[in-house]
LUMLUMRO-145139 format. One line per field, with one value per residue: z, x, y of N, C-alpha, C, CB in turn; residue in three letters. Coordinates in steps of 0.1 Angstrom, whole numbers. Glycine has a CB too. Example, Ala and Ser with C-alpha at 12.3 -4.5 7.8 and 13.67 -1.06 7.14 Angstrom:
2
n.z = c(78; 71);
n.x = c(132; 128);
n.y = c(-57; -22);
ca.z = c(78; 71);
ca.x = c(123; 137);
ca.y = c(-45; -11);
c.z = c(78; 79);
c.x = c(132; 129);
c.y = c(-33; 0);
cb.z = c(90; 57);
cb.x = c(113; 141);
cb.y = c(-45; -6);
code = c(ALA; SER);
REM end
This chain:
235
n.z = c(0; -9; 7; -4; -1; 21; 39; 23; 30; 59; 52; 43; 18; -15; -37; -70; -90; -77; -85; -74; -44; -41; -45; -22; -5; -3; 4; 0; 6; -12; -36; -70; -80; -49; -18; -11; -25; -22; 3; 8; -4; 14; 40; 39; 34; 54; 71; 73; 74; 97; 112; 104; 117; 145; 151; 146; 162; 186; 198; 214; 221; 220; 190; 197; 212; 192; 176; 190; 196; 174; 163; 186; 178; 150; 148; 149; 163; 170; 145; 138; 159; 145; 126; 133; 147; 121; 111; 95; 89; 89; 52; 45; 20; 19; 18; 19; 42; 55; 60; 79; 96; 112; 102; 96; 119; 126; 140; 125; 100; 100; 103; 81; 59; 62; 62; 35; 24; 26; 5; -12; -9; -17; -42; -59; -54; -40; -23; -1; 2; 10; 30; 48; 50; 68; 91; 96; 106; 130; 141; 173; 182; 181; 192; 217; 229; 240; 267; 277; 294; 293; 266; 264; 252; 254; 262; 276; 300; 313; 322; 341; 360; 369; 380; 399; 423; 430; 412; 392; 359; 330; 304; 273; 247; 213; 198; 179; 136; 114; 77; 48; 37; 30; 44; 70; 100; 137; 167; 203; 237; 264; 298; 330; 358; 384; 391; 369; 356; 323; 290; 249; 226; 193; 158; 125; 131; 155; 170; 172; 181; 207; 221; 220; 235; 256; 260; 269; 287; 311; 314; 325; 349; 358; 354; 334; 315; 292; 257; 234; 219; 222; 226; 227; 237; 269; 276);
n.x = c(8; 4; 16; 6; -18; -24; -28; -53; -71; -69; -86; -105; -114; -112; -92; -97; -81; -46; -27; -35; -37; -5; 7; -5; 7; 39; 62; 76; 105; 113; 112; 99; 66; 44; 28; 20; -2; -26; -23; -34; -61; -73; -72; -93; -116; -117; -122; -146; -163; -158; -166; -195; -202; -197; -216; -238; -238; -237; -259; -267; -245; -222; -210; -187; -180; -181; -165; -137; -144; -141; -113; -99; -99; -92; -67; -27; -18; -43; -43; -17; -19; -41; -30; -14; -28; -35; -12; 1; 28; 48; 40; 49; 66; 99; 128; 160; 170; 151; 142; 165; 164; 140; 118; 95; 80; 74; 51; 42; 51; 33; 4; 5; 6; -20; -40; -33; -39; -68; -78; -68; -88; -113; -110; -108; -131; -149; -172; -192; -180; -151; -163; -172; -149; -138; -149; -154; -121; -123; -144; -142; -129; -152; -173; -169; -169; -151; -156; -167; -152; -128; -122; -112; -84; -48; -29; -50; -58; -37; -31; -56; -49; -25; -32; -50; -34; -22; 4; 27; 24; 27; 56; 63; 81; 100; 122; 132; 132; 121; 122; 113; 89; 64; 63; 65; 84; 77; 93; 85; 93; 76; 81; 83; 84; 89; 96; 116; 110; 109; 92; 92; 76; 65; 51; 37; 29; 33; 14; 2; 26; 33; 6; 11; 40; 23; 7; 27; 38; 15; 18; 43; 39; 18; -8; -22; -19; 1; 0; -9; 12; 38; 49; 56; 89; 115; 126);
n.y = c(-12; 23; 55; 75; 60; 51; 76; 86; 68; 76; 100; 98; 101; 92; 105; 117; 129; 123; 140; 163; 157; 148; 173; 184; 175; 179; 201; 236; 238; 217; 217; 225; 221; 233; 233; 261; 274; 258; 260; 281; 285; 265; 268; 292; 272; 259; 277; 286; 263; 256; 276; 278; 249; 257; 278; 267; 248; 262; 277; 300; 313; 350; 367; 374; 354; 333; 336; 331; 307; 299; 301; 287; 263; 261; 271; 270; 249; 238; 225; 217; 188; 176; 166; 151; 132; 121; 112; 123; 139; 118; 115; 141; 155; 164; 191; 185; 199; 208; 176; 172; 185; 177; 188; 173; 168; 193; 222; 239; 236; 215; 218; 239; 220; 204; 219; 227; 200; 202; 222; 206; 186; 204; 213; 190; 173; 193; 213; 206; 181; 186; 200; 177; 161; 180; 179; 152; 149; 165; 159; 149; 173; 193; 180; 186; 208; 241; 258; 291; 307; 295; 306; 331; 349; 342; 364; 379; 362; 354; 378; 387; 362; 371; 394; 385; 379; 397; 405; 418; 433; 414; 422; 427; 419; 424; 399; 394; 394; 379; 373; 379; 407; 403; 376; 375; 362; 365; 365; 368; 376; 370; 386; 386; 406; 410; 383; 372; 355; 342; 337; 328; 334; 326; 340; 345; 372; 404; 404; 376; 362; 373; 366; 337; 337; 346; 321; 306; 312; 311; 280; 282; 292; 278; 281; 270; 238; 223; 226; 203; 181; 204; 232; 266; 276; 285; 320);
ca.z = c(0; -6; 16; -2; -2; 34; 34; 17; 41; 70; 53; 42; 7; -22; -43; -85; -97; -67; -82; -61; -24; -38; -45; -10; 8; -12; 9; -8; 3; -17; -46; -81; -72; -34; -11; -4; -33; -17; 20; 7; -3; 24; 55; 38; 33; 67; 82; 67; 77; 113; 114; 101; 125; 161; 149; 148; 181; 201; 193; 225; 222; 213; 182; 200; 217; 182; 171; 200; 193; 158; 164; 190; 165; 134; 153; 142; 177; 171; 134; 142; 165; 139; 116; 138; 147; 108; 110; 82; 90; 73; 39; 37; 8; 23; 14; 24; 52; 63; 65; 82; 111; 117; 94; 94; 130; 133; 139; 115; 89; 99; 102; 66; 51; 66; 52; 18; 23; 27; -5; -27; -17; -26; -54; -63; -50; -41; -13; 5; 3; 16; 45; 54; 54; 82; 105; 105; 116; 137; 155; 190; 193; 176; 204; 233; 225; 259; 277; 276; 302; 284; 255; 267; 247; 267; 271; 290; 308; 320; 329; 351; 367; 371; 389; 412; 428; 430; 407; 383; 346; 323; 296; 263; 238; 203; 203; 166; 129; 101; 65; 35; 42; 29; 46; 83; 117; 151; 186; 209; 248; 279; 307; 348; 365; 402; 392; 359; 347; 306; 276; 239; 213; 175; 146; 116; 134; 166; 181; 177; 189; 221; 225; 226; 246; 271; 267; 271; 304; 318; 314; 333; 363; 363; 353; 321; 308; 282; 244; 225; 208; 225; 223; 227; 250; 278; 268);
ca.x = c(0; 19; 20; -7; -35; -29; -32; -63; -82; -75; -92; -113; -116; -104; -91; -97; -69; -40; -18; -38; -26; 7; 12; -9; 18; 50; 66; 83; 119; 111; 115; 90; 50; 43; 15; 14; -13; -34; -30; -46; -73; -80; -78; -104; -124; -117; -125; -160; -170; -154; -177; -205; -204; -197; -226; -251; -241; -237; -271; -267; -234; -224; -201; -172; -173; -181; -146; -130; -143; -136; -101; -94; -98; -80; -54; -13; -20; -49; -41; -9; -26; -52; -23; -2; -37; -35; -2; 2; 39; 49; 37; 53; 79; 106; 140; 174; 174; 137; 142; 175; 159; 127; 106; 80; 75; 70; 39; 39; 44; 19; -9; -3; -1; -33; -51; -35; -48; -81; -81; -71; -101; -122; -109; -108; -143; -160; -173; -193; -170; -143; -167; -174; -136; -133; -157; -150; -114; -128; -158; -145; -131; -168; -183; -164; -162; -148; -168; -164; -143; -116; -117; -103; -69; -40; -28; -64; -62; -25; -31; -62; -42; -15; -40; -56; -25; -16; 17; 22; 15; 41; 61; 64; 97; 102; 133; 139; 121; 129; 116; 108; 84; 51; 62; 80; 81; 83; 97; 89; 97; 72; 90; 73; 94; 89; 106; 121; 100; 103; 92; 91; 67; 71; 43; 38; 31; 36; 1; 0; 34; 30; -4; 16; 44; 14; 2; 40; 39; 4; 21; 56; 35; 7; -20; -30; -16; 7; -4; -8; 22; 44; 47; 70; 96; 115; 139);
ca.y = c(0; 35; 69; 83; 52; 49; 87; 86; 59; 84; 109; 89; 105; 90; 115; 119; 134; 125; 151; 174; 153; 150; 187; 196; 174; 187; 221; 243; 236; 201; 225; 223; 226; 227; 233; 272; 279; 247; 262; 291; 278; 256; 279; 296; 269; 254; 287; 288; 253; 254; 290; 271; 243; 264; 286; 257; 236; 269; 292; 314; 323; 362; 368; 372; 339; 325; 341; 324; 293; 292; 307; 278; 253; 266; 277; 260; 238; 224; 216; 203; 177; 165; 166; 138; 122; 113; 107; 139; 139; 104; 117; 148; 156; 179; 195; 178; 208; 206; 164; 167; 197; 171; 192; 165; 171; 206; 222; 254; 225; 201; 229; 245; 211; 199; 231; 225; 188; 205; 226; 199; 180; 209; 210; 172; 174; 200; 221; 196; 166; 191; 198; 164; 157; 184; 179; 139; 151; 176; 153; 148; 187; 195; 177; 186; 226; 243; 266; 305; 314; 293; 306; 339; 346; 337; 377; 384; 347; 362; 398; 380; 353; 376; 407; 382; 371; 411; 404; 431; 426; 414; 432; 421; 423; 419; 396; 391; 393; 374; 368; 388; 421; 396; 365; 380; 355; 377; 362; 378; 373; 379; 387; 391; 410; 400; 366; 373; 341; 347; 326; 330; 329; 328; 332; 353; 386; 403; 402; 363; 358; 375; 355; 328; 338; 345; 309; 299; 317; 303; 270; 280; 297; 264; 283; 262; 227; 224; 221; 188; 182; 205; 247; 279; 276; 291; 325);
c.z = c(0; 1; 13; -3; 10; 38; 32; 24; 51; 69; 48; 28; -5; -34; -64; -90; -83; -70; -73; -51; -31; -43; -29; 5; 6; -5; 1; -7; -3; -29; -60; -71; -58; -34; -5; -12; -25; 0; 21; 7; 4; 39; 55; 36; 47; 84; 83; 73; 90; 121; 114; 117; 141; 158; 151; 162; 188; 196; 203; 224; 213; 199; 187; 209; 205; 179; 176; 196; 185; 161; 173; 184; 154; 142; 152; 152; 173; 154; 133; 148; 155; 126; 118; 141; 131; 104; 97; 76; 80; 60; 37; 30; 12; 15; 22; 39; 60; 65; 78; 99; 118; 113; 94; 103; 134; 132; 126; 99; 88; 98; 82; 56; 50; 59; 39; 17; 18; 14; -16; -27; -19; -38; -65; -62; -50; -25; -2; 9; 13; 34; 52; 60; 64; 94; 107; 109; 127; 148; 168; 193; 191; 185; 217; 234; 241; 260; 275; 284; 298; 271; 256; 262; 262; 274; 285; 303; 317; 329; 339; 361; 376; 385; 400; 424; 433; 425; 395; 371; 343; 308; 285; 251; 227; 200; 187; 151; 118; 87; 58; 43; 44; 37; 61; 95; 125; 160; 194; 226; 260; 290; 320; 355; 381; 400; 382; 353; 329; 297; 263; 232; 195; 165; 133; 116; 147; 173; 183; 183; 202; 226; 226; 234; 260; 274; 274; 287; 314; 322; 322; 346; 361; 360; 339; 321; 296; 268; 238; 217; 210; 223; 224; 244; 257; 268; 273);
c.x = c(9; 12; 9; -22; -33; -32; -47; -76; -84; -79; -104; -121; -106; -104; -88; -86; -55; -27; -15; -29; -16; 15; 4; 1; 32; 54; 76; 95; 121; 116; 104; 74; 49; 28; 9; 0; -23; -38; -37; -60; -82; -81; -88; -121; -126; -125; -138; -168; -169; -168; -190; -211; -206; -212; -240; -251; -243; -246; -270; -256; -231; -215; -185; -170; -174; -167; -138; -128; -136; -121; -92; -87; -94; -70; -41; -12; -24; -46; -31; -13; -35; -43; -13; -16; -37; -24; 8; 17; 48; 50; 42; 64; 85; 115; 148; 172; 159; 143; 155; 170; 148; 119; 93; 72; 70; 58; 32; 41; 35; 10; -7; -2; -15; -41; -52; -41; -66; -86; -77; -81; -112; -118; -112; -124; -153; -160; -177; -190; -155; -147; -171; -160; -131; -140; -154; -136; -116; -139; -153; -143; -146; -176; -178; -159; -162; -157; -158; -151; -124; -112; -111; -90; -60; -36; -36; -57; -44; -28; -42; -58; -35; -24; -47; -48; -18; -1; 16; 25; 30; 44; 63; 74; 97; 118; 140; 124; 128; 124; 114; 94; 66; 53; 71; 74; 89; 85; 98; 90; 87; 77; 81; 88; 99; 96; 115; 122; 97; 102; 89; 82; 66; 57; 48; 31; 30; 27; 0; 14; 36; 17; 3; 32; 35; 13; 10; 39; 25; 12; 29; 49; 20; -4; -29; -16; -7; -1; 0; 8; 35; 41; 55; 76; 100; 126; 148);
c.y = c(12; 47; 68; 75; 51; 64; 96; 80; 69; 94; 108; 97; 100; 97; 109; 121; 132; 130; 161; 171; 155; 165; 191; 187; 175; 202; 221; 244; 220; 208; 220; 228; 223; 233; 250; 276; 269; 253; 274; 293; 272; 259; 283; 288; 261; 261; 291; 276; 251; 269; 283; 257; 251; 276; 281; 247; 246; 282; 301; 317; 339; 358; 366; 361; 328; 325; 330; 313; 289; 289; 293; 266; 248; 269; 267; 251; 228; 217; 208; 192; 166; 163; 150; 129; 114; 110; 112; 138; 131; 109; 126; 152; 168; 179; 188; 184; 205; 190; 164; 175; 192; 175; 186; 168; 181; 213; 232; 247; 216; 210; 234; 234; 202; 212; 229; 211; 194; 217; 217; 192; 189; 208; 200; 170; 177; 205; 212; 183; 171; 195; 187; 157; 167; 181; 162; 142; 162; 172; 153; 162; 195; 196; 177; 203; 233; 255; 282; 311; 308; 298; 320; 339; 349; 352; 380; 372; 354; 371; 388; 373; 360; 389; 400; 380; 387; 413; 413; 424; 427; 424; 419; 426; 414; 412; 398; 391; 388; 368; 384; 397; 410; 380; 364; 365; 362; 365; 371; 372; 378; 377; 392; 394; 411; 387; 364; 363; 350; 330; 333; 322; 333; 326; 345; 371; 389; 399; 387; 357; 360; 371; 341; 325; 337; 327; 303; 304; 309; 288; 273; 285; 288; 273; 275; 249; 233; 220; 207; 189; 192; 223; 254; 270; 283; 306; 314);
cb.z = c(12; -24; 13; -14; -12; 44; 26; 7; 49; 76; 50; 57; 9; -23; -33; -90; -103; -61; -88; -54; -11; -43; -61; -5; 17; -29; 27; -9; 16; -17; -48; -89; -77; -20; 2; -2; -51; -17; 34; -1; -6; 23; 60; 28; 21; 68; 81; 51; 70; 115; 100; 85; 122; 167; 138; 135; 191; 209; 191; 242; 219; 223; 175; 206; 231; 172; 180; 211; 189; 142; 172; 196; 162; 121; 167; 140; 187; 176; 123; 150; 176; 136; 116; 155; 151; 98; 110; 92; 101; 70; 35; 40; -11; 38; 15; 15; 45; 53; 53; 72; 107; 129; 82; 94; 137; 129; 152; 118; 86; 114; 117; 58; 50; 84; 53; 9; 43; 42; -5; -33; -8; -23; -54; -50; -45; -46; -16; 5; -18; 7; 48; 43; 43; 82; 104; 97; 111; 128; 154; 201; 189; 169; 204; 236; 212; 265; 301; 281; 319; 283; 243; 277; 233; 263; 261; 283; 295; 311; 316; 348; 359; 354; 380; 411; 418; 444; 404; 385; 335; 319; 303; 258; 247; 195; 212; 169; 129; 106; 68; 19; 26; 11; 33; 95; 120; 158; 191; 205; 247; 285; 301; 361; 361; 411; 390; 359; 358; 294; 277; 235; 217; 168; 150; 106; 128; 171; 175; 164; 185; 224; 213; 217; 245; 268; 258; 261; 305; 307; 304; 326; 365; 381; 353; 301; 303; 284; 236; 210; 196; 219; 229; 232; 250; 292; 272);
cb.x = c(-10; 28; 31; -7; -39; -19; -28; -59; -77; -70; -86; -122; -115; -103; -79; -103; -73; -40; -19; -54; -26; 13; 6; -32; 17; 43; 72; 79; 128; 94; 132; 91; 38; 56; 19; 25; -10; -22; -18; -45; -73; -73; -73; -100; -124; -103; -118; -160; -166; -130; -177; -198; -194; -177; -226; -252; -225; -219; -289; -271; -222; -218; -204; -164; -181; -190; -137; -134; -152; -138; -103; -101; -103; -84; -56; 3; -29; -69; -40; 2; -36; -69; -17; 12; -52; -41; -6; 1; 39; 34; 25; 51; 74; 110; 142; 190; 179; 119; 144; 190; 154; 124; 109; 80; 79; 78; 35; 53; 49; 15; -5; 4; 6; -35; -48; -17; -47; -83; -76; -60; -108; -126; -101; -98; -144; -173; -181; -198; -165; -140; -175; -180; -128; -131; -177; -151; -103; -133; -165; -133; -116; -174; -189; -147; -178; -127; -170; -175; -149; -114; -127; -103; -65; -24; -33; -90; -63; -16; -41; -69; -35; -8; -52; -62; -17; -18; 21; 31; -1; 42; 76; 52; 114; 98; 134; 148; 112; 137; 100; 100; 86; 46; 67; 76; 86; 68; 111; 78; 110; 60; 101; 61; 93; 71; 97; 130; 76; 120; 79; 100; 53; 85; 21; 34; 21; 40; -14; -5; 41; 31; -15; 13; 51; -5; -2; 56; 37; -10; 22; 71; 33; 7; -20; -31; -29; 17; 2; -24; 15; 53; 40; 62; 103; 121; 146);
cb.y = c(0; 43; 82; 95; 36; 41; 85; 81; 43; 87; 117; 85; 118; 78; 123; 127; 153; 115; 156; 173; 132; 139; 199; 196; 162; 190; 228; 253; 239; 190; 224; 205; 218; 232; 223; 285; 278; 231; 262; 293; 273; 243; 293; 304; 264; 254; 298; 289; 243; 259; 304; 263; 234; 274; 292; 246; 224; 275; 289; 313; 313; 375; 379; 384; 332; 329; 358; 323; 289; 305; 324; 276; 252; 282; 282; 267; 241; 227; 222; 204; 183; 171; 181; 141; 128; 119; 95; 160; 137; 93; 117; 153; 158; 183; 208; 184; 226; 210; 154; 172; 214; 172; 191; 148; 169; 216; 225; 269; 218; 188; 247; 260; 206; 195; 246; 225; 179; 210; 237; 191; 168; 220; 210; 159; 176; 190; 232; 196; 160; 201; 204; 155; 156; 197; 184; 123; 152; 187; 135; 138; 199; 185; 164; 172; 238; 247; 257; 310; 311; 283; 303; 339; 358; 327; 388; 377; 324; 369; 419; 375; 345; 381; 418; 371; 358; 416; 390; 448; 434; 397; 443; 419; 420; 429; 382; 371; 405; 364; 357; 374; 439; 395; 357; 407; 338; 392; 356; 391; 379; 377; 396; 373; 419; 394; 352; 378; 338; 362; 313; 332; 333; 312; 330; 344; 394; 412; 408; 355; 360; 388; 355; 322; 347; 354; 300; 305; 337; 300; 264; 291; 318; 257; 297; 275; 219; 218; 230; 185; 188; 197; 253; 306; 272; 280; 342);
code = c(UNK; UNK; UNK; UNK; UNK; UNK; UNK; UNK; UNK; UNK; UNK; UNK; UNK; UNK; UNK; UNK; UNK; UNK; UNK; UNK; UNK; UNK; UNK; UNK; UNK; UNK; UNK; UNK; UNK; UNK; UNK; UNK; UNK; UNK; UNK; UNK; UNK; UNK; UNK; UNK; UNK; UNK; UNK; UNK; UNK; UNK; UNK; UNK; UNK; UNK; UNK; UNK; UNK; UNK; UNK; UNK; UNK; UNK; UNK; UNK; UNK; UNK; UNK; UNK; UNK; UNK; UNK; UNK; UNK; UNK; UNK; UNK; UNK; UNK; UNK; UNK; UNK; UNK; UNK; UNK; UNK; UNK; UNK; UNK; UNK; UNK; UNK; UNK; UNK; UNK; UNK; UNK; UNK; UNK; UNK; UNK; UNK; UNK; UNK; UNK; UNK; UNK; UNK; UNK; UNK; UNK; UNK; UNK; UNK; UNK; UNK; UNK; UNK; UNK; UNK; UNK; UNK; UNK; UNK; UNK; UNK; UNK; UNK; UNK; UNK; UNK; UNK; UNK; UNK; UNK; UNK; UNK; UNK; UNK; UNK; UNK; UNK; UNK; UNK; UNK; UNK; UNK; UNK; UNK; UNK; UNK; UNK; UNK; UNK; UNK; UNK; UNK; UNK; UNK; UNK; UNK; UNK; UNK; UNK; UNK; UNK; UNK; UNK; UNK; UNK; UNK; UNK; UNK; UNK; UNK; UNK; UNK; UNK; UNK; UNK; UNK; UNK; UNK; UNK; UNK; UNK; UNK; UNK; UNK; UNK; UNK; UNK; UNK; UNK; UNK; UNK; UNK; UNK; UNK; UNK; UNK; UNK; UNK; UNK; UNK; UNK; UNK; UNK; UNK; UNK; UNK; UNK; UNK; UNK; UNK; UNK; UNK; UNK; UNK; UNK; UNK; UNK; UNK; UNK; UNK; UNK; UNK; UNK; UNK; UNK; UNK; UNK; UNK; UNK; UNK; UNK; UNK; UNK; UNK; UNK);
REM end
């Protein structure tokens, strides 16, 4: 059986044309066609169906705990997770340099090749064959959607933690920025200065990187669990 028919069972779509899967699990230091035009696509269609779904299980909630919701769910966490639940990793076609650094494992690759997964079966497909293939990887976090007061971003869930305990609020530092003007990744560093407890967080702009330095910090001062699969670390 090869890569992409076992592949295929766990997504339980068997795909028409399987040029599509093997360009949406192909990154771009593999070099020829890859997967960023595919993860285009398929955020947007991920982000529509994941909207779709938390709008119909949760009718009393406001808009901005819809956000939340959604936001929980798409977010490079939880896609890495359902990305190693399918075992995503295995199949993907890297560069000498990505295979040699664990590429397969990392989460900012497993997340945008599971999205490009999810625009080549619209494509291959269609709209409702593409939403059927998210919500069956998506049924248990679907049916187990967390309750309000968690979905608070980690900043807020900080500064609160942080003001009950009467410890003053933390400071946040841009450590480093690096990529092309349309394609930048920020680190940035939260730092508490009563203990000089810091961690770093890295995405593709500041506001989400210091959202997840915060989470990085919840976790080093016990106020939240660690993330599936692993998360920012310490400075």
């Amino acid at each position: 059986m090869s890569d992409l028919e076992r592949l295929q069972q766990r997504l339980e779509h068997r795909f028409r044309d399987l040029d599509r899967l093997q360009e949406a699990v192909t990154h771009r230091s593999a070099g020829g066609r890859h997967n960023e035009r595919l993860e285009f696509l398929g955020d947007s269609v991920l982000n529509f169906v994941i909207a779709h779904e938390v709008f119909h299980r949760r009718p009393g909630d406001s808009e901005g705990t819809l956000s939340r919701l959604r936001a929980s769910l798409v977010n490079r966490s939880s896609l890495a997770a359902i990305a190693r639940d399918i075992d995503l990793g295995e199949h993907l076609r890297l560069g000498g340099g990505e295979l040699k650094s664990g590429g397969h494992r990392r989460d900012s690759i497993l997340a945008d090749a599971l999205e490009a997964v999810f625009g080549a079966v619209y494509l291959d497909a269609g709209f409702d064959t593409a939403a059927e293939v998210i919500i069956g990887l998506y049924r248990s976090r679907l049916e187990t959607l967390p309750e309000k007061a968690v979905l608070k971003d980690p900043k807020t869930r900080l500064q609160e933690v942080l003001q009950s305990t009467r410890r003053p609020l933390p400071g946040y530092q841009v450590l480093d920025v690096r990529g092309r003007a349309h394609h930048q990744r920020f680190r940035v560093e939260c730092r508490l200065s009563d203990s000089e407890q810091a961690t770093v967080g890295e995405a593709g702009s500041r506001r989400q990187a210091e959202q997840r330095a915060a989470e990085a910090m919840l976790v080093e001062i016990g106020a939240q669990s660690g993330p599936e699969g692993g998360g920012p670390g310490h400075a």
